[in-house]
C-alpha positions as CSV (number, residue, x, y, z in Angstrom):
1,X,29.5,-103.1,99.0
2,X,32.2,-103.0,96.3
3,X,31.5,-101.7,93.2
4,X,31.0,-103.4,89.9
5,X,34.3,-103.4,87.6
6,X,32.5,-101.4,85.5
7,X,30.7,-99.2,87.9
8,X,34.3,-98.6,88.8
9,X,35.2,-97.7,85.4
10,X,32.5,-95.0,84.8
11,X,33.3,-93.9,88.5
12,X,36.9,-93.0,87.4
13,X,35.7,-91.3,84.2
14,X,33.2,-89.3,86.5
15,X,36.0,-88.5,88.2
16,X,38.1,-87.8,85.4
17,X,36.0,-84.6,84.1
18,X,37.0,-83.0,88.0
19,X,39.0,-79.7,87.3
20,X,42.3,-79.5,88.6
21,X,43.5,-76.5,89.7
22,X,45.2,-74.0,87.5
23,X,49.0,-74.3,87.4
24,X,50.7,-70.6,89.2
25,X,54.4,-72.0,88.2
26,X,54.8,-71.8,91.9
27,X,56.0,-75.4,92.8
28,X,55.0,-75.4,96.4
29,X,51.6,-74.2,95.7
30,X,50.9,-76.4,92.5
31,X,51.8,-79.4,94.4
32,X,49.6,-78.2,97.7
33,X,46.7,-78.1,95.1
34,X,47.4,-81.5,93.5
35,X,47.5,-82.8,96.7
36,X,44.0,-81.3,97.4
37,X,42.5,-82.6,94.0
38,X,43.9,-85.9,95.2
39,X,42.4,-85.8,98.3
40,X,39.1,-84.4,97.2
41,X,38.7,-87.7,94.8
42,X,39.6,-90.3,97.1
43,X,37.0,-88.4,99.7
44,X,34.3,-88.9,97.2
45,X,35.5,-92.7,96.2
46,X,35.3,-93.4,99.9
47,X,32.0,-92.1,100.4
48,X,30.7,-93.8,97.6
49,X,31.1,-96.7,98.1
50,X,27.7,-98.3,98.0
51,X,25.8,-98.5,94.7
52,X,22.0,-96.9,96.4
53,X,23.7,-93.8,95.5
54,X,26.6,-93.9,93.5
55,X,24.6,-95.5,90.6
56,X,21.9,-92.9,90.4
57,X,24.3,-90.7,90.5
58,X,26.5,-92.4,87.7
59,X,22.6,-92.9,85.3
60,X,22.2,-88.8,85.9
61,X,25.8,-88.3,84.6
62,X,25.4,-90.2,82.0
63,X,22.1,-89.0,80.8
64,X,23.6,-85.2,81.0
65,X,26.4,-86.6,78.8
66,X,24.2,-88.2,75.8
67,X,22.1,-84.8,76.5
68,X,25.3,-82.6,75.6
69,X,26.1,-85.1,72.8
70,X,22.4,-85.0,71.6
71,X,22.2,-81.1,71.5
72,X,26.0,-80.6,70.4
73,X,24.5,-82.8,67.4
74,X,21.5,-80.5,66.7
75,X,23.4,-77.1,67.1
76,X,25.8,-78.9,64.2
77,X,22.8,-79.4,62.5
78,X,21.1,-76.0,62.8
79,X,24.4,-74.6,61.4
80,X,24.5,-76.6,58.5
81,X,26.1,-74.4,55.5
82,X,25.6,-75.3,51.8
83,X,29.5,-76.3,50.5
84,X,30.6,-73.9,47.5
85,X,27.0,-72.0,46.8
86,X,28.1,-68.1,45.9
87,X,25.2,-67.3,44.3
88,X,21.6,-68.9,43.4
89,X,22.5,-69.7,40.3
90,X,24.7,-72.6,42.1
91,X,22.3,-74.0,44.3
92,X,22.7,-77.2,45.4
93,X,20.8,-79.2,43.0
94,X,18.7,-81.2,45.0
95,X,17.8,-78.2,47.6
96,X,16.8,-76.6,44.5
97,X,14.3,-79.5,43.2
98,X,13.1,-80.0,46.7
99,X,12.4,-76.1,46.7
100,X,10.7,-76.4,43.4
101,X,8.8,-79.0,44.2
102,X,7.3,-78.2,47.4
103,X,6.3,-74.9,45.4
104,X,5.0,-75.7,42.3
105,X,2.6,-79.0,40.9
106,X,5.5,-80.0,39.0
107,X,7.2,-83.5,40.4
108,X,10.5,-84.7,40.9
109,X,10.3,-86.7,37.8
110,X,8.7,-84.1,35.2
111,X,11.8,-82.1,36.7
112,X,14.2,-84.6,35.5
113,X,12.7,-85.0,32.0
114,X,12.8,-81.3,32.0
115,X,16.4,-81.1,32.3
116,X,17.7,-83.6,29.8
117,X,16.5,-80.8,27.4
118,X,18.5,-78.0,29.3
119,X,20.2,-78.1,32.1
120,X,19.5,-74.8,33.1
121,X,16.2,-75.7,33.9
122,X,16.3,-75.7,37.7
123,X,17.9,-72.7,38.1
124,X,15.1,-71.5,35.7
125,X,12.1,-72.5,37.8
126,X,13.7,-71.2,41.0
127,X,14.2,-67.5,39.3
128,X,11.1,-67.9,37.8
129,X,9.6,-68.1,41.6
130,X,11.7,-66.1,43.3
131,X,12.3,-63.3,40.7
132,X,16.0,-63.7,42.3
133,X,18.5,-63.7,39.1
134,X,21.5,-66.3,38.8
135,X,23.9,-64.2,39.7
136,X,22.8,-62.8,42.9
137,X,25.5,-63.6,45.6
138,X,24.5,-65.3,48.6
139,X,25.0,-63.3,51.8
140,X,26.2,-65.6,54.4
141,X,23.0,-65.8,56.2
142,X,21.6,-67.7,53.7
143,X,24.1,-70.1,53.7
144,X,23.1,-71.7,56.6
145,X,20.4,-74.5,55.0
146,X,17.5,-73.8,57.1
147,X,17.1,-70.0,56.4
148,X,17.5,-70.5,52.8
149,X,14.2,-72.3,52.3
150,X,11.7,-69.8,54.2
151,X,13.6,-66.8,52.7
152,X,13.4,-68.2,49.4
153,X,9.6,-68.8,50.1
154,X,8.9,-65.6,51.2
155,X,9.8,-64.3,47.8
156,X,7.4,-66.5,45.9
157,X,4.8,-65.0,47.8
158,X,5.6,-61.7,47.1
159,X,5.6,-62.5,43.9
160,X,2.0,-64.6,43.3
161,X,3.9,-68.0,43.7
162,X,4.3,-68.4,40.0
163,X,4.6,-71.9,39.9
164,X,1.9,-72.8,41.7
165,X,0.0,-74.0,38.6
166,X,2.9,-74.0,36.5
167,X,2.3,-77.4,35.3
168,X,-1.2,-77.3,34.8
169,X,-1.6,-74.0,32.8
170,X,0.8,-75.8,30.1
171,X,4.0,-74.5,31.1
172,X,5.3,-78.5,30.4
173,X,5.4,-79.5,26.5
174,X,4.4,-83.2,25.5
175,X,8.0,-84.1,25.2
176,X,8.5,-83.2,28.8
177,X,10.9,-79.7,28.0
178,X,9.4,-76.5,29.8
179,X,7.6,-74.3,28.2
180,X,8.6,-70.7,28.4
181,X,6.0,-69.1,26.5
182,X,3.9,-69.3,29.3
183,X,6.5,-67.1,31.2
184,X,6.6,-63.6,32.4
185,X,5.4,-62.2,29.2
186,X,2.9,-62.8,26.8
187,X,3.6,-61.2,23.2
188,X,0.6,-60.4,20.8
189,X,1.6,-59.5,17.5
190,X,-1.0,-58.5,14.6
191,X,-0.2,-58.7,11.1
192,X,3.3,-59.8,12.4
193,X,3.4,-56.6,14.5
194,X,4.1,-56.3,17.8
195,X,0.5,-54.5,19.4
196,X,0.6,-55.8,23.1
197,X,1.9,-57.4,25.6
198,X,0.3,-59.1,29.0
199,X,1.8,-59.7,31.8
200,X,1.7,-63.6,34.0
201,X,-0.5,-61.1,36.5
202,X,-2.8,-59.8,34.1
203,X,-1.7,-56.5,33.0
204,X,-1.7,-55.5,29.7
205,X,-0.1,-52.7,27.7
206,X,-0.9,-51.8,24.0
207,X,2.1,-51.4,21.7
208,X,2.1,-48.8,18.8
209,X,2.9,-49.6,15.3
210,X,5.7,-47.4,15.7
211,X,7.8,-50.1,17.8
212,X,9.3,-51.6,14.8
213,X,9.1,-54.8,16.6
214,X,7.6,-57.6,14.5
215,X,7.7,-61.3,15.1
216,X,11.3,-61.7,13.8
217,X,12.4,-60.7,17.2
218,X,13.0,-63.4,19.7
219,X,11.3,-63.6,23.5
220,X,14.6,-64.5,25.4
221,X,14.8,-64.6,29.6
222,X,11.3,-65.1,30.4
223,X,11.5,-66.9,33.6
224,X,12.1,-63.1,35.1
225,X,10.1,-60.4,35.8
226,X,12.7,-57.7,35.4
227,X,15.4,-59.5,32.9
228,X,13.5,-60.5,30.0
229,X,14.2,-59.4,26.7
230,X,12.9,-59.8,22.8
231,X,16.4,-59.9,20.9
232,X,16.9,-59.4,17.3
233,X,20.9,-59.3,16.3
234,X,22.7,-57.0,15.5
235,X,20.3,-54.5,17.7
236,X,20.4,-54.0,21.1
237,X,17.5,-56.3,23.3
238,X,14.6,-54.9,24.6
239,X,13.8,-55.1,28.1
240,X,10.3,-55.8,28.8
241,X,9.6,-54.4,32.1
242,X,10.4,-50.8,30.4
243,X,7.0,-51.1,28.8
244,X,5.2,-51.2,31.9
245,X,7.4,-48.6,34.2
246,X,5.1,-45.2,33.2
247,X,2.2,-47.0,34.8
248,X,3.8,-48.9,37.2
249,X,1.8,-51.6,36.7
250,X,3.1,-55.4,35.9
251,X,6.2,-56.6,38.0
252,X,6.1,-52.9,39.6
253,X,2.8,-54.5,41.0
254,X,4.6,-57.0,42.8
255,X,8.0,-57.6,45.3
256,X,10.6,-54.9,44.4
257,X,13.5,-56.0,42.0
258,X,16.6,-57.5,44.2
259,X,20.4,-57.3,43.4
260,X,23.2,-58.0,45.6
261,X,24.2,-54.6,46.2
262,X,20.0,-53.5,47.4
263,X,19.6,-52.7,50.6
264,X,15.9,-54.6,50.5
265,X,17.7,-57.9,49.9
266,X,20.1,-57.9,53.2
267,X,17.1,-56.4,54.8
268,X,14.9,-59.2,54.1
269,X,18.0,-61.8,54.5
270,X,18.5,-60.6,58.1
271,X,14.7,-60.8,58.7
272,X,14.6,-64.6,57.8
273,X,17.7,-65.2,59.3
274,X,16.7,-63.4,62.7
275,X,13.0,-65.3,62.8
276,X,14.8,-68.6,62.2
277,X,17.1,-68.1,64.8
278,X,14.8,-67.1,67.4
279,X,12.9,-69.9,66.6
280,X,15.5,-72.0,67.2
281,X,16.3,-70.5,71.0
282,X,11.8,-70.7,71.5
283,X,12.7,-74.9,70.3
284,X,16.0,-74.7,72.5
285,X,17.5,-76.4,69.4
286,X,20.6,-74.0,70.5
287,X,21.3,-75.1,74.0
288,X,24.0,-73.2,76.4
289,X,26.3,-76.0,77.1
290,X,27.4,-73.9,80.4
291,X,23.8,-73.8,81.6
292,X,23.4,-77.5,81.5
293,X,26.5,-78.3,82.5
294,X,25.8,-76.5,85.9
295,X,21.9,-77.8,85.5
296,X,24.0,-81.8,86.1
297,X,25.9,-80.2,89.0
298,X,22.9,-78.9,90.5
299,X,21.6,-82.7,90.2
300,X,24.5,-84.0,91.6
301,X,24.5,-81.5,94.6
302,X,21.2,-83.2,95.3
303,X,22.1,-86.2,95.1
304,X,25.3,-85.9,97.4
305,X,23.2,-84.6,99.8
306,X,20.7,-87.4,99.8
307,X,23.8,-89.5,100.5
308,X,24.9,-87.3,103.0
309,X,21.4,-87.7,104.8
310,X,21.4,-91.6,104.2
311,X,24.6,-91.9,106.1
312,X,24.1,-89.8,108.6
313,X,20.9,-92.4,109.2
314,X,23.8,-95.3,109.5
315,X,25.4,-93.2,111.8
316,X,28.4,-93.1,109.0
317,X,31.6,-94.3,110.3
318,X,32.9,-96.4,106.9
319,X,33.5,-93.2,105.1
320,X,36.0,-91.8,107.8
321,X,38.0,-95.3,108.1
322,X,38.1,-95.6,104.1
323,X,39.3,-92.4,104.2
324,X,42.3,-93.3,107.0
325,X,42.6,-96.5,105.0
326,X,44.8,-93.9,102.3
327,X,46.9,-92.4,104.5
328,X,50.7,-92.4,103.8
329,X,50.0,-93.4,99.6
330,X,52.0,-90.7,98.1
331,X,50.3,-91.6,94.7
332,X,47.3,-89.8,96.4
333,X,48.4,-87.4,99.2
334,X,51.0,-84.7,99.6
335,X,53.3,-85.3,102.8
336,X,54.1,-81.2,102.5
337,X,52.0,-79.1,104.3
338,X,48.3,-80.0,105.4
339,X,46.3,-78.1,107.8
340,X,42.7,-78.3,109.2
341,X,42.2,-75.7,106.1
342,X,43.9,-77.7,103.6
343,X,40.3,-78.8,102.0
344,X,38.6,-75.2,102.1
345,X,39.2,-74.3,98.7
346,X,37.0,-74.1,95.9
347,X,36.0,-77.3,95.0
348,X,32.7,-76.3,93.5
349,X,33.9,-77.4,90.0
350,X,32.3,-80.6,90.9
């Protein structure tokens, strides 16, 4: 039976993925193995010429090909990098409200009526969860898109997921701006004195008169743990976190204060980035193209030798006169040298 044109068509681009033989710049030998790649694809167009097996076989390359395709396509995906992120202050803006959101009870819309009154209100929210400052570069790991997220997470754990009830402990103003005095730090001032302050945890310390600080002084920063300040010019700010560090309590209660340069943060970077990826190989989301591709030989083999077996039930005979059909086309054979041997190389490219 003769095949279909286009049964011919994916037949030749079967045919076309066959290795040839490595050139040696030897001209003898080089055209000794063309002749053999020749002769190996006109042996396996004779033999298959009748569509019981040669389609099967065609449907079983083809699926292996949209397979490849398929998981070429994920492993692009899984290695999907944010485009010019340095540091977290330059998160992509809609990773950033999808991050927010999926933390906090704030939506996507309170988050774009938040903004029209600052702009730096995303990057705000995220520190404020994260207790990860602006300016903190980001370590290549965590440019890939999918380790960012669960890394990020993990840090709003360790820090009581402050914006879990952001919105609902009034940390959104009527005209839609966020509020920041329900932030880090709570200041209590009596007789326009500062006398304590309380932490978002609970923690309190109790301020002497002696301070100097009084209710001139402004609360600047307090979406972090560790960076907020009450400024006053001309005098220097005044970090907050300094009041609890004698008894450790406050942020020292909570996931350790991260900078580039800290050891914990590529530590916990690699950690995220090493689960993810293993999770990936568990989901074979990373597939090893080499181990499929010899998975689809493998199938192949099989099928061959079901062909092999079905002919040798027709007591065969076509196969060897197709094959004697070809003699003496120079497009196909090599009139050089030819032996009983001249087919025992490796052909198990195919």
């Amino acid at each position: 039976m003769v095949l279909a044109a286009s049964d011919g068509k994916k037949l030749d681009d079967l045919l076309s993925k066959l290795s040839l033989f490595p050139p040696t710049g030897n001209v003898e030998k080089d055209s000794d193995s063309t002749a053999k790649h020749n002769i190996l694809k006109n042996m396996i167009r004779g033999c298959l010429r009748d569509q019981s097996f040669i389609l099967p076989m065609l449907s079983a390359y083809e699926e292996h090909e949209k397979k490849i395709i398929q998981d070429r396509a994920i492993s692009a995906k899984r290695d999907e990098k944010f485009q010019r992120t340095s540091t977290f202050g330059k998160l992509d803006e809609s990773f950033a409200i999808t991050f927010v959101v999926q933390r906090s009870d704030l939506t996507s819309k309170d988050l774009s009526e938040a903004v029209k009154h600052d702009p730096e209100t995303l990057v705000e929210l995220v520190e404020f969860e994260t207790q990860l400052a602006p300016s903190i570069k980001m370590l290549d790991k965590l440019q890939v898109i999918e380790v960012c997220p669960p890394f990020m997470a993990a840090r709003g754990d360790a820090n009581g997921v402050p914006l879990r009830d952001f919105k609902h402990s009034g940390g959104l103003l009527p005209s839609g701006q966020v509020n920041w005095r329900r932030g880090a730090y709570t200041l209590i001032f009596t007789d326009k004195k500062l006398t304590a302050l309380t932490f978002r945890n609970g923690d309190q310390v109790v301020v002497g008169g002696e301070s100097g600080v009084n209710d001139d002084w402004v609360l600047i920063r307090n979406c972090s743990d560790w960076r907020c300040a009450m400024e006053r010019k001309p005098f220097p700010e005044i970090k907050l976190p300094l009041f609890f560090e004698k008894d450790k309590t406050g942020p020292y209660r909570l996931a350790k204060h991260l900078s580039t340069r800290a050891r914990e943060y590529s530590q916990a970077v690699d950690a995220a980035y090493n689960a993810w990826d293993a999770a990936q190989k568990a989901n074979g989301a990373k597939p090893e193209i080499e181990g499929e591709i010899a998975a689809a030989k493998g199938a192949i083999l099989a099928l061959r030798t079901q062909k092999k077996t079905a002919a040798a039930r027709e007591g065969q005979g076509h196969c060897q006169g197709d094959f004697e059909g070809q003699e003496g086309q120079g497009e196909h054979f090599h009139e050089g040298r030819r032996s009983p041997g001249a087919l025992s190389g490796n052909f198990s490219t195919f």
